[in-house]
C-alpha positions as CSV (number, residue, x, y, z in Angstrom):
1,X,10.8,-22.9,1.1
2,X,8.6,-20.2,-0.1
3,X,10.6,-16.4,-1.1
4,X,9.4,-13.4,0.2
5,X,11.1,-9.7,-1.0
6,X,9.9,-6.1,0.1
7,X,11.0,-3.6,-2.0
8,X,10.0,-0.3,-1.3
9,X,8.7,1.0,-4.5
10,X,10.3,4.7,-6.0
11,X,7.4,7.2,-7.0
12,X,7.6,6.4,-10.8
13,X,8.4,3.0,-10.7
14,X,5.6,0.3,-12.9
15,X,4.8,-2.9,-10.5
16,X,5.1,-5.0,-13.6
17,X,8.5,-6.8,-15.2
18,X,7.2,-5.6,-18.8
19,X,8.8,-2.4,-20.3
20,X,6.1,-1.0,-22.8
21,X,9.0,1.4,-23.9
22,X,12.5,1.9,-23.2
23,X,12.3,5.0,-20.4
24,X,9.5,3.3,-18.8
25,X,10.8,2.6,-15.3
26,X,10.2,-1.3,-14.0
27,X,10.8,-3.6,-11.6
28,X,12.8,-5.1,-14.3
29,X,15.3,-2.3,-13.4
30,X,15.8,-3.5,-9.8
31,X,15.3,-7.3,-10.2
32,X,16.0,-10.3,-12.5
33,X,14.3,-13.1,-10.7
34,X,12.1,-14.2,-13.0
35,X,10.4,-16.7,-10.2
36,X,9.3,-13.3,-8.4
37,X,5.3,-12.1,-9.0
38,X,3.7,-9.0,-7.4
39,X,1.1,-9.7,-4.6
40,X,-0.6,-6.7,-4.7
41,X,0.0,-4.0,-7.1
42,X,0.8,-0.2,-6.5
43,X,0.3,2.3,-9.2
44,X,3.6,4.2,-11.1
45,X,2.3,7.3,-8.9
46,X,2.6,5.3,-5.5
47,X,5.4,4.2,-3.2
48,X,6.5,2.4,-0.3
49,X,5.8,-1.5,0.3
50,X,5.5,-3.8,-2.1
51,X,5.6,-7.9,-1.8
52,X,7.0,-10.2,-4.1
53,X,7.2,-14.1,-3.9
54,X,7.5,-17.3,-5.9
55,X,4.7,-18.9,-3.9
56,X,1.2,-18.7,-5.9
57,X,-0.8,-19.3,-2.7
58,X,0.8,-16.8,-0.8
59,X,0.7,-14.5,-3.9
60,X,-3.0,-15.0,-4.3
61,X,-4.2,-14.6,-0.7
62,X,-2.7,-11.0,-0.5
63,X,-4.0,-10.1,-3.7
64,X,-7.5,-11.6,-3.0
65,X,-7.9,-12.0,1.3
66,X,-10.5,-14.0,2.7
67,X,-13.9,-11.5,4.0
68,X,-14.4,-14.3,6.5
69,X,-12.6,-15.8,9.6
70,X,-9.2,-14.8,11.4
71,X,-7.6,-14.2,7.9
72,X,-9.8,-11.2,7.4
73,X,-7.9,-9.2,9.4
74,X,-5.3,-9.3,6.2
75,X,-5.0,-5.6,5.4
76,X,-2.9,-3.3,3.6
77,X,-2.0,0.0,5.7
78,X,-0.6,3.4,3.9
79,X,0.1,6.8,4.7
80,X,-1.6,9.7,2.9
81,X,-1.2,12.8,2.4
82,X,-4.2,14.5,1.6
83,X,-5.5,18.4,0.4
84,X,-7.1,20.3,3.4
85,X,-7.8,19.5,7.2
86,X,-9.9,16.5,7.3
87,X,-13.5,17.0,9.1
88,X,-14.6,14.9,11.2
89,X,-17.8,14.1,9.0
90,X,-15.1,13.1,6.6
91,X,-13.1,10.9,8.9
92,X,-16.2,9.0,9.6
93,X,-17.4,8.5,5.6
94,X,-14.0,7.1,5.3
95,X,-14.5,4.5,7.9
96,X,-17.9,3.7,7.4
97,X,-17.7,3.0,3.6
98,X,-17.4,5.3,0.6
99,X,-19.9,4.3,-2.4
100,X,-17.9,4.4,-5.5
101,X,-18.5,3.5,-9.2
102,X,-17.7,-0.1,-8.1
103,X,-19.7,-0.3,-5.2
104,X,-19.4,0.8,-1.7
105,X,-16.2,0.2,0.3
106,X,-15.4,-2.1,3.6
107,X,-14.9,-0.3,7.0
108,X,-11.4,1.1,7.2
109,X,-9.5,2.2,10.0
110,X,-9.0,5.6,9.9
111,X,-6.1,7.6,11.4
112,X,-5.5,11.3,11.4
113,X,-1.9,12.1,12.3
114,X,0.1,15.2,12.9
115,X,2.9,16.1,11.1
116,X,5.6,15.7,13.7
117,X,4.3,12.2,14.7
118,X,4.4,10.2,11.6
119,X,5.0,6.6,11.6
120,X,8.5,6.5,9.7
121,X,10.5,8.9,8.7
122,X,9.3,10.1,5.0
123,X,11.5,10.4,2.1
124,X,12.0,13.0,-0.2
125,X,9.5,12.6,-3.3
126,X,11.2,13.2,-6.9
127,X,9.6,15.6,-8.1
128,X,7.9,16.7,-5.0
129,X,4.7,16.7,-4.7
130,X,2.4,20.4,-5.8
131,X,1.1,21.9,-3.0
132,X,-1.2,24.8,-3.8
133,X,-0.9,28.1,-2.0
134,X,-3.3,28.7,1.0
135,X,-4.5,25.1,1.2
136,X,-3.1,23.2,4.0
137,X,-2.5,19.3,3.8
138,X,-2.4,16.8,6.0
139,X,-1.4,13.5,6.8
140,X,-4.0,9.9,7.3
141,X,-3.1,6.3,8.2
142,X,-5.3,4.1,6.1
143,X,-6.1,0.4,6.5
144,X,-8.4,-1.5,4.2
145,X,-9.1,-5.0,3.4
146,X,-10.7,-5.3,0.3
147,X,-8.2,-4.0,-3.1
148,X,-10.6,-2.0,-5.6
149,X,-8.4,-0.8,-8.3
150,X,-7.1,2.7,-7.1
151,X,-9.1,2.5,-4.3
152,X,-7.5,4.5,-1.9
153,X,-7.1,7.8,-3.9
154,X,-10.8,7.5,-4.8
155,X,-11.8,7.3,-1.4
156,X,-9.9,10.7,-0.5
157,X,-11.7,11.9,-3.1
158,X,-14.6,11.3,-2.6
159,X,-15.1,12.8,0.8
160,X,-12.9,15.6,-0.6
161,X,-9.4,15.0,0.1
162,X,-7.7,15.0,-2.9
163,X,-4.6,12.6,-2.5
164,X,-1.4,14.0,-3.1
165,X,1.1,11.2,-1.7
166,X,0.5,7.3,-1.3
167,X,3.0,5.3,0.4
168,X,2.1,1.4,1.5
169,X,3.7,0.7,4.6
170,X,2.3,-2.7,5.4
171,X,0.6,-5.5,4.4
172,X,-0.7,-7.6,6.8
173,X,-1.6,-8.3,10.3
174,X,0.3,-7.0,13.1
175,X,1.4,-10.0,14.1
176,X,1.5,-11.7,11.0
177,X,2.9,-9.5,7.9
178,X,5.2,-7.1,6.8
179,X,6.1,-3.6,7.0
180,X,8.5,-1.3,5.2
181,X,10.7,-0.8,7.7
182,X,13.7,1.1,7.2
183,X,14.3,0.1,3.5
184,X,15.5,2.9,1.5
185,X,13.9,4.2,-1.3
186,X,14.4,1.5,-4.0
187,X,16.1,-0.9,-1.5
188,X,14.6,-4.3,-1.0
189,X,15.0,-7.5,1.4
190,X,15.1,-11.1,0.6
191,X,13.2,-13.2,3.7
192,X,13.1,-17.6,3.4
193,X,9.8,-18.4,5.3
194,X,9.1,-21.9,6.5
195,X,6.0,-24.1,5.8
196,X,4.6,-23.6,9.2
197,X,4.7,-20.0,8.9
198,X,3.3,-20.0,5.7
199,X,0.7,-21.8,7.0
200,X,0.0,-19.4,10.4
201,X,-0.3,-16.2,7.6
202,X,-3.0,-18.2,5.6
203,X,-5.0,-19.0,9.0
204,X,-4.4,-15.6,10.2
């Protein structure tokens, strides 16, 4: 029966098992399960969600979903915290598509929220994040299905939002994924899923 662990990733924390050097912070720190592989990285600077399993099918259709069918609908949602009051103008670039070095991005869904309405309730970051004098920040819900390398901070960028906080809170459908939840910072949960249901997330 196919593993399944969210962990919700500290700011700081490398999504690899492999310490480079002996303060580097790993998942080593938090797990010894040497079955366990990422499905879809986050970078040190990033946190919330992030899946681990021991199945390679599962682990390799969240890292690479399908563009076509009902399993397109696969997509990895964050909240971001961004430099300035987005524009409307710059809502729409981000959910048209972005052109980046690597090519143009895939429609996201786009969400501006206010402050007092966020979707969980957000941790303290340590350290905190800078936040420049006079220059207001806000908060976006991001979906995308495709997983250029740092893709999500470039987009900000590019229509000028700098990023200055990432946190995955889902990957996956609606109906068929997962979502962070109330884990605490560095906490994580071990699920068992069955065949069948393995086989109802690969159809989508």
């Amino acid at each position: 029966m196919p593993t399944v662990v969210l962990f919700n990733k500290p700011y700081n924390v490398h999504s690899q098992f492999r310490k480079d050097h002996d303060q580097m912070m790993t998942l080593a720190d938090y797990f010894d399960d040497k079955s366990l592989r990422v499905a879809g990285r986050l970078d040190k600077d990033s946190e919330g969600l992030l899946v681990l399993t021991d199945n390679g099918t599962l682990n390799h259709f969240i890292t690479t979903p399908p563009t076509h069918g009902k399993a397109k609908s696969w997509g990895k949602t964050y909240l971001v915290q961004v430099e300035h009051t987005p524009t409307d103008d710059q809502l729409h670039a981000l959910r048209t598509g972005v052109t980046l070095k690597d090519g143009k991005t895939l429609p996201a869904r786009i969400l501006h929220l206010d402050d007092d309405n966020l979707p969980i309730d957000v941790w303290d970051r340590h350290p905190p994040i800078r936040e420049r004098k006079n220059i207001p920040t806000a908060w976006l819900m991001i979906t995308i299905f495709e997983g250029k390398n740092r893709q999500i901070r470039r987009m900000t960028a590019h229509a000028g939002l700098p990023c200055l906080r990432l946190i995955r809170l889902q990957v996956g459908s609606d109906k068929l994924g997962w979502h962070v939840g109330d884990l605490a910072v560095g906490q994580s949960r071990r699920i068992h899923i069955s065949h069948d249901e393995l086989t109802r997330i690969l159809r989508g």
